[in-house]
C-alpha positions as CSV (number, residue, x, y, z in Angstrom):
1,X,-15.8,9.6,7.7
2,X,-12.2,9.8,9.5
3,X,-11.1,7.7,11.6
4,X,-8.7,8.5,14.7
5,X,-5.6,6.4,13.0
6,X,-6.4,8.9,10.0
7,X,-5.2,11.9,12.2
8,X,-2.1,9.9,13.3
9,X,-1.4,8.5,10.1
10,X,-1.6,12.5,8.6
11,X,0.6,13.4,11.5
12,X,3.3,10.7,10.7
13,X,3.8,11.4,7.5
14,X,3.6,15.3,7.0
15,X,6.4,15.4,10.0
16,X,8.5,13.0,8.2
17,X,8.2,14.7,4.4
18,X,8.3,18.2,6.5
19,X,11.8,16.5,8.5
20,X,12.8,15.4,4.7
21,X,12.0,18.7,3.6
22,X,9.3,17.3,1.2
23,X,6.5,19.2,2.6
24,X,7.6,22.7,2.1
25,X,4.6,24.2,1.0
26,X,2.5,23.5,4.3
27,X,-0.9,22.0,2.3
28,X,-2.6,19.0,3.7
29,X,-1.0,16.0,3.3
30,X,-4.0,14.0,2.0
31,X,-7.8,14.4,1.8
32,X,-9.2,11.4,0.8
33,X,-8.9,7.6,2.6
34,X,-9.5,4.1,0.9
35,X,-9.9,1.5,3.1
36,X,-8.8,-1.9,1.4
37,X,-9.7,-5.6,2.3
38,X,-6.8,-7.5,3.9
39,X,-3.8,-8.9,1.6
40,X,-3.5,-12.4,1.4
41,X,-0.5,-14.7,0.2
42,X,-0.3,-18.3,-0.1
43,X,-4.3,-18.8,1.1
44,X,-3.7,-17.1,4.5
45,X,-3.8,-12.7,5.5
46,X,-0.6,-11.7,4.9
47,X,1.1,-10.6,8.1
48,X,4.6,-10.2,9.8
49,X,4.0,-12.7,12.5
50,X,3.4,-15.3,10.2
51,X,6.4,-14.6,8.6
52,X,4.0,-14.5,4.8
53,X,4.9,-11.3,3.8
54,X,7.0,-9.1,1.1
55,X,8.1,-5.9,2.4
56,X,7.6,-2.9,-0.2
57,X,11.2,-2.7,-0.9
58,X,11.5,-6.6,-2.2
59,X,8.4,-5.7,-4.4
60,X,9.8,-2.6,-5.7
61,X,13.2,-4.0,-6.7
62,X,11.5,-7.3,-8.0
63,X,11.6,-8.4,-11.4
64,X,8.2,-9.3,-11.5
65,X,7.5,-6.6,-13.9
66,X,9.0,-3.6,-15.7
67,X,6.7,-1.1,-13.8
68,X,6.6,-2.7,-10.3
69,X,4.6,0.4,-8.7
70,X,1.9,0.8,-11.3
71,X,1.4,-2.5,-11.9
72,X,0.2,-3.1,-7.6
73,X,-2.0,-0.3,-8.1
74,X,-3.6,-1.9,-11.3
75,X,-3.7,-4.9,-8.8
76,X,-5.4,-3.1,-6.5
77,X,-7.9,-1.4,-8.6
78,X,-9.2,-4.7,-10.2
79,X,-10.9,-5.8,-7.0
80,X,-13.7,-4.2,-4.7
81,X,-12.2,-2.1,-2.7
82,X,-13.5,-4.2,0.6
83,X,-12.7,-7.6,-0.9
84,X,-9.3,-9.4,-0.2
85,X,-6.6,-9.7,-2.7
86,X,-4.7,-12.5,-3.3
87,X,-1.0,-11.2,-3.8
88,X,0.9,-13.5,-5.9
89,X,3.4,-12.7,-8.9
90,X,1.1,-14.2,-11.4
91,X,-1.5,-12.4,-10.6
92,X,0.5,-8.9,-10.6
93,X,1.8,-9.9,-14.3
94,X,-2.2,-10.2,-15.2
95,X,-2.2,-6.6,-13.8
């Protein structure tokens, strides 16, 4: 099943690797989606309006853990892939 922000998502990224010259080789960006549940921190969806969120940057350079990356994907792999996550630092360090 794709969905029509599938296409533009493809379209975003293989013009900026292709721009960064990251995408020489032409092949499809990605083939496979996984849709995630919504992230939630401090009880409520995390979002820029309500001013709740971490930007992937201030994760990555966090010293929440050695292995910042791997350790959100662990995260992310612990939970039904429809259900909510929690983000919190504790919870990360569990990962």
């Amino acid at each position: 099943l794709q969905f029509p922000h599938h296409t533009n998502e493809i379209a975003q990224c293989e013009s900026h690797n292709l721009h960064l010259g990251l995408n020489i080789s032409g092949k499809k960006w990605v083939s496979r989606w996984i849709h995630t549940g919504h992230l939630h921190i401090q009880g409520r969806k995390m979002s820029k309006s309500l001013k709740n969120f971490i930007s992937i940057q201030q994760f990555l350079s966090s010293d929440i853990t050695d292995s910042p990356a791997d350790d959100f994907r662990l995260f992310c792999l612990q939970y039904r892939y429809r259900t909510a996550l929690t983000y919190s630092s504790e919870r990360i360090e569990e990962a």
